[in-house]
C-alpha positions in Angstrom: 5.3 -39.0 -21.9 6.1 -40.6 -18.3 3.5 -40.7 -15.4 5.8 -38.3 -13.7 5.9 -35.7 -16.0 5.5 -32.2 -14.6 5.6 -33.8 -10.4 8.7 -32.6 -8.5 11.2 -34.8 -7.3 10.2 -33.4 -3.9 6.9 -34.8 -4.6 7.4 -37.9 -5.7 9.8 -38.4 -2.7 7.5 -37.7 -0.5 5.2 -40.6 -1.6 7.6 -42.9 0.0 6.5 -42.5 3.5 3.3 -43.0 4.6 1.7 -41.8 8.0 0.6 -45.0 10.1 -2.5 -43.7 11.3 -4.1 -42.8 8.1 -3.0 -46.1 6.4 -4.4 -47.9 9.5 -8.0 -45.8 9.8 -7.8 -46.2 5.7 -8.1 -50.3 6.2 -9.9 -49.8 9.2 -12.8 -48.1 7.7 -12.4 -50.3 5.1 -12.9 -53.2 7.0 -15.3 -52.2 9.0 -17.7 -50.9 6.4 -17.5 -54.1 4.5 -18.3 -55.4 7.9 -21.6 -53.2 7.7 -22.6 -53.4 4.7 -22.4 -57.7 5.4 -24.2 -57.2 8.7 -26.6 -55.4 6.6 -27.2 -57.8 4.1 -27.8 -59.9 6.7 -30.5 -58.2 8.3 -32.4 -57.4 5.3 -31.8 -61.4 4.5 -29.9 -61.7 1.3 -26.4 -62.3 3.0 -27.4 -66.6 2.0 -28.2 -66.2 -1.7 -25.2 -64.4 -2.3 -23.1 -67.1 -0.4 -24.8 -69.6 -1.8 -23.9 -67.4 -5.5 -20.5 -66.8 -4.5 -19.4 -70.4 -3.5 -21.6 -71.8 -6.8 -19.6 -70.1 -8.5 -16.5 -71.1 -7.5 -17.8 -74.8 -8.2 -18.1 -75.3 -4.1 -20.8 -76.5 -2.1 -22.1 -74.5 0.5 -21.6 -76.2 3.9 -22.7 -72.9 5.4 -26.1 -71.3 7.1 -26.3 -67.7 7.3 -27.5 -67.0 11.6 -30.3 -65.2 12.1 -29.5 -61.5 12.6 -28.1 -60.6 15.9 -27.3 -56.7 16.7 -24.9 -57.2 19.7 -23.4 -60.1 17.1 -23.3 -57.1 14.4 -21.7 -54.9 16.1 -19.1 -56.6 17.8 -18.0 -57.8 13.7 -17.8 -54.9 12.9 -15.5 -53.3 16.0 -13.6 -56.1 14.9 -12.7 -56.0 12.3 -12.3 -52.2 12.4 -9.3 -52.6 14.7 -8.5 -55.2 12.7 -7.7 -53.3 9.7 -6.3 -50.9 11.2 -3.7 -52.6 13.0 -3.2 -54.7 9.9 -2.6 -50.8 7.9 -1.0 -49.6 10.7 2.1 -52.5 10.7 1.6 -52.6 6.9 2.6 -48.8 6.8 5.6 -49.1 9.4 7.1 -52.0 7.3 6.9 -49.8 4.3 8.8 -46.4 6.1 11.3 -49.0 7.0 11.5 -50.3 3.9 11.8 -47.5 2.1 14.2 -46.0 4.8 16.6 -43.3 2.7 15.0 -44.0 -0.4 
C-alpha cells in the first residue's frame, strides 16, 4: 500500500508549489516564538542552567553569561528574528516553485 493511495494526481501535484507568504509567516512564527519562549526563560532565570546543560552536554565549556533580562532587548530578538524567518521561508519557498517549475 503506497502513501499515495487514494490522493489524486491533482493533489499531489499541487503539493509542489508552495505560497511564499505562508512558508515565510510559517518560519517566521517559528522563529519568533522560539525567540519568546527564550526571552522567557530568561526572565523567569533558567535560560543559564540550560546553557550551561546544553553545552555540558556537548562536552563544551561554557564561555557564556546569560544578561540580565532586558524588555526593549526582548523584544527587539524577537522582531528579529521574526522577519528573519520569514524572509529565510519566504526565499526558501521561491527557490522551491522554481525548482519545481513544470514538475
Amino acid at each position: 500500500m503506497g502513501y499515495d493511495e487514494g490522493v489524486s494526481t491533482n493533489a499531489l501535484a499541487g503539493m509542489h508549489h508552495l505560497n511564499p507568504s505562508r512558508v515565510g509567516g510559517t518560519l517566521g512564527t517559528l522563529f519568533g516564538g522560539w525567540h519568546v519562549v527564550w526571552s522567557t526563560l530568561i526572565a523567569i532565570g533558567f535560560a543559564q542552567p540550560i546553557v550551561d546543560f546544553v553545552l555540558w552536554v556537548h562536552m563544551l565549556s561554557n564561555p557564556y553569561v546569560v544578561q540580565p533580562f532586558s524588555f526593549t532587548t526582548a523584544v527587539t530578538l524577537v522582531i528579529v528574528t521574526t522577519f528573519i524567518g520569514y524572509a529565510v521561508g519566504y526565499i526558501f519557498a521561491l527557490i522551491w516553485n522554481r525548482a519545481h517549475r513544470g514538475a
